[in-house]
N, CA, C and O of each residue as an XYZ file, in Angstrom:
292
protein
N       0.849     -1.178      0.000
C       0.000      0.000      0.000
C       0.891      1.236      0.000
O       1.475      1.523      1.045
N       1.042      1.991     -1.085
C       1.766      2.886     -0.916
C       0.720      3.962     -1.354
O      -0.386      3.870     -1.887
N       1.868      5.556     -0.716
C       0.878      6.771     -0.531
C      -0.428      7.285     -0.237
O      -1.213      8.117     -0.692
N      -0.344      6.369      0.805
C      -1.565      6.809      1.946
C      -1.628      8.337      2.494
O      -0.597      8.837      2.944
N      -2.586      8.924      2.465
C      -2.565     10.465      2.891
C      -3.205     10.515      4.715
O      -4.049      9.793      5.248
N      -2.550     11.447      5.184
C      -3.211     11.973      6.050
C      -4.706     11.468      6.137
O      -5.387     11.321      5.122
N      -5.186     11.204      7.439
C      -6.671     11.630      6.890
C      -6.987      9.670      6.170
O      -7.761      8.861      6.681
N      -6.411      9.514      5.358
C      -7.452      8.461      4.336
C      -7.469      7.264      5.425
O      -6.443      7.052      6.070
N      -8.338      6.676      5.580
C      -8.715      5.259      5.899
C      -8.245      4.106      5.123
O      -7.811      4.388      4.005
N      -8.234      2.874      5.465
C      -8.210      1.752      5.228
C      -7.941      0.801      6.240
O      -7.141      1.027      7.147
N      -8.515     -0.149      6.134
C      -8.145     -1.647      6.748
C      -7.119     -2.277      7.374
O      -6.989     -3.386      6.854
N      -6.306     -2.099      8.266
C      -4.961     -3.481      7.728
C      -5.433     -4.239      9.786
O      -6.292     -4.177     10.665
N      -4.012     -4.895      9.428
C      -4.135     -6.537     10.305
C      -2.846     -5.731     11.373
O      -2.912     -6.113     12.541
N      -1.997     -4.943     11.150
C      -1.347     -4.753     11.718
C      -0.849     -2.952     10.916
O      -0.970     -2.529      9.767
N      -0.227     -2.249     12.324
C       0.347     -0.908     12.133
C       1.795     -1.107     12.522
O       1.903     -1.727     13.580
N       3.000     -0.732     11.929
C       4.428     -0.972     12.403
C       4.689      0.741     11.783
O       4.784      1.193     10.641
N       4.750      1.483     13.390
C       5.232      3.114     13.002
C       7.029      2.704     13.091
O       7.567      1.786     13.711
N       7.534      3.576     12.377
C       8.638      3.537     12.416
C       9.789      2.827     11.342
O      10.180      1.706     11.669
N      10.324      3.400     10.131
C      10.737      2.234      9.338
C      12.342      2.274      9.638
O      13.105      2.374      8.676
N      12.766      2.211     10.725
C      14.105      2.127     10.558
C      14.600      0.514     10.598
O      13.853     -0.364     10.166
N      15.719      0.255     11.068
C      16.005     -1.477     10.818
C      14.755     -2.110     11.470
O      14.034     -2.853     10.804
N      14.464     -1.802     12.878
C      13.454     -2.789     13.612
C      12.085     -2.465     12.937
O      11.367     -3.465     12.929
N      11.669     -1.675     12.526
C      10.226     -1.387     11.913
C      10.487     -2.277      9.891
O       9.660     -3.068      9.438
N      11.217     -2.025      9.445
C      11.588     -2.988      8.347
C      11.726     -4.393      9.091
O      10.649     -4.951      8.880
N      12.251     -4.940      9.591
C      12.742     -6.271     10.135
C      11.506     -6.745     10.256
O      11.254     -7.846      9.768
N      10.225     -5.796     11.118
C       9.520     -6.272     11.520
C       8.089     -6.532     10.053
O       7.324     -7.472      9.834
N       8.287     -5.281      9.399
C       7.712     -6.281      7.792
C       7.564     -7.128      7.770
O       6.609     -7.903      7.823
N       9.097     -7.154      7.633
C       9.394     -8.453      6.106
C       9.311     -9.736      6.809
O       8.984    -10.783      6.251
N       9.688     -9.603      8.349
C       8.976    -11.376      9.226
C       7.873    -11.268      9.033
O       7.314    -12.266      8.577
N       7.206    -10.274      9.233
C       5.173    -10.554      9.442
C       4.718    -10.693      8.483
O       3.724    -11.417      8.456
N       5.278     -9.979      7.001
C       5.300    -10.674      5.852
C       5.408    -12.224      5.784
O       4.401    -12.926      5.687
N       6.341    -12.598      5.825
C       6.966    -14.196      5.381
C       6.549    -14.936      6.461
O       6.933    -16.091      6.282
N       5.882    -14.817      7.611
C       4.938    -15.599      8.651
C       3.536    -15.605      8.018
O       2.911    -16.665      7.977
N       3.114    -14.685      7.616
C       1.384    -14.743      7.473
C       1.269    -13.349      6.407
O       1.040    -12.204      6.797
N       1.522    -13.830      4.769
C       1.586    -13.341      3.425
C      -0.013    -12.738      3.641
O      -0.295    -11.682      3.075
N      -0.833    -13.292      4.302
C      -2.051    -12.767      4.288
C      -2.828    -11.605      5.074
O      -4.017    -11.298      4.995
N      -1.739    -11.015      5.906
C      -1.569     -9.366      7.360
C      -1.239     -8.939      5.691
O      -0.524     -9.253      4.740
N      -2.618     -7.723      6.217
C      -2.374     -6.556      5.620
C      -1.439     -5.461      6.174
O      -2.214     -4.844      6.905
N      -0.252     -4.851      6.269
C       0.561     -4.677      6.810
C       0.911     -3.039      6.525
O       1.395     -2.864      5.406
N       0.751     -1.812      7.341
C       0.541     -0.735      6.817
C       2.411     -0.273      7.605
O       2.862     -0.822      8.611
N       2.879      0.424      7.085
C       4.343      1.005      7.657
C       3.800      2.367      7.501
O       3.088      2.787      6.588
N       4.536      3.389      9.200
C       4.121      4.646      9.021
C       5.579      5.172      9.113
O       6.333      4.521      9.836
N       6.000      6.097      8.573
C       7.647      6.809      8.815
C       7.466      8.359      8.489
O       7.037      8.894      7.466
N       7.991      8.988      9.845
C       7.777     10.596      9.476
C       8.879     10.884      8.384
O       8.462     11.731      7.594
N       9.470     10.682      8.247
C      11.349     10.974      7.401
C      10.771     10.732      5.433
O       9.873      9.965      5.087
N      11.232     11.229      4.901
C      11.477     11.010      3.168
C      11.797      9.715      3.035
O      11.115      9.176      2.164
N      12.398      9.162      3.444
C      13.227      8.116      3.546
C      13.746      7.175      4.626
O      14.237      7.526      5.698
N      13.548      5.798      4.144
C      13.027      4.718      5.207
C      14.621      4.845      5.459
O      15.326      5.751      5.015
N      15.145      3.515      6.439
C      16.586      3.588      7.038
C      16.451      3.673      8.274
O      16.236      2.580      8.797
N      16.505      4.926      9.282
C      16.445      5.657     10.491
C      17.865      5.505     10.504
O      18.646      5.505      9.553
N      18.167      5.323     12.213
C      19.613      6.195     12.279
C      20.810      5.119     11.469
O      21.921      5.561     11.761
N      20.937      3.922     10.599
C      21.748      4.322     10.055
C      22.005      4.708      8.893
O      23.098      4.471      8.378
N      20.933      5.448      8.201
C      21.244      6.324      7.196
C      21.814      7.308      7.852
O      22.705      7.744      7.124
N      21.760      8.091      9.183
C      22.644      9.474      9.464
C      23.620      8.993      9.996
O      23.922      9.636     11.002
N      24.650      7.667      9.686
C      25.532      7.376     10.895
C      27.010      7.674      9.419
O      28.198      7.413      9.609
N      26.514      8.166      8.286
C      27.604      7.939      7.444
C      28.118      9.327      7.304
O      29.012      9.671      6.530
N      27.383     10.189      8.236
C      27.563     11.814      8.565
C      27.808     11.984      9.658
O      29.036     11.916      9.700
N      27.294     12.248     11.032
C      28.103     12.378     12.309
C      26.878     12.287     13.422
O      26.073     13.187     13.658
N      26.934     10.944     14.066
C      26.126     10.567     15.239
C      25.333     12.205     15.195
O      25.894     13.264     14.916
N      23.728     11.981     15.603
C      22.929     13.149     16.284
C      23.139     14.568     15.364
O      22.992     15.680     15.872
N      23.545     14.339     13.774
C      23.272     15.684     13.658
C      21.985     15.495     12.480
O      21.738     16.579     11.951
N      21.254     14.532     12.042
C      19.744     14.661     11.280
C      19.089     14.498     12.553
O      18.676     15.631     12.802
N      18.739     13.700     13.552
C      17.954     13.936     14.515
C      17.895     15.189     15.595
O      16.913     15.918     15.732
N      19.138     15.301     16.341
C      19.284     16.460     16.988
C      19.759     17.802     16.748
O      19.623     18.759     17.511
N      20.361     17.790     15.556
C      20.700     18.940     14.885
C      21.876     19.263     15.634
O      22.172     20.456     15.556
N      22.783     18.419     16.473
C      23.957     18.922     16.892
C      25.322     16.949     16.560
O      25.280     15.728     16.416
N      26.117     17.995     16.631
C      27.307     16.687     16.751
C      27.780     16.071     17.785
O      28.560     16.673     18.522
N      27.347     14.534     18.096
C      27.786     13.933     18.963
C      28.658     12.430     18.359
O      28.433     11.844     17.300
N      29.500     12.139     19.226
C      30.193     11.255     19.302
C      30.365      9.809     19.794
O      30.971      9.504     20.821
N      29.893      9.134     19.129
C      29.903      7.039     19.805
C      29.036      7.235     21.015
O      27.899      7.699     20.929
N      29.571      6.889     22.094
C      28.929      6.891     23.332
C      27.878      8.376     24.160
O      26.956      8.527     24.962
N      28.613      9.021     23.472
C      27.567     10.428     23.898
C      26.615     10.434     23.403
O      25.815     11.137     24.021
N      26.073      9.838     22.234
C      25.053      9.950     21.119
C      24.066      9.122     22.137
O      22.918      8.842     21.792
């Protein structure tokens, strides 16, 4: 189901907010367990990933807007 708006309705068997590794992971098992879950993914971001798409730039600066480092992050 892609480009769902604000606002529109529909059906599903399950909601997974969040598409970073654990919100993908959690798909593609609930997928390949039961092909028959209608399966809706919600992600505020342009683009699925989460933090490690920003880890190839510098810990905490797409989420927090500042630079942090390994363990400080």
């Amino acid at each position: 189901m892609w480009g769902l708006t604000a606002g529109e309705r529909t059906e599903v068997d399950v909601a997974i907010v969040g598409g970073g590794p654990t919100g993908l992971s959690a798909c593609i098992e609930l997928a390949r367990f039961s092909p028959d879950l209608r399966i809706v993914l919600f992600e505020s971001e342009e683009e699925l990933g989460g933090l490690p798409r920003s880890c190839r730039l510098f810990f905490g600066m797409r989420d927090l807007k500042r630079v942090y480092t390994g363990p400080a992050y």
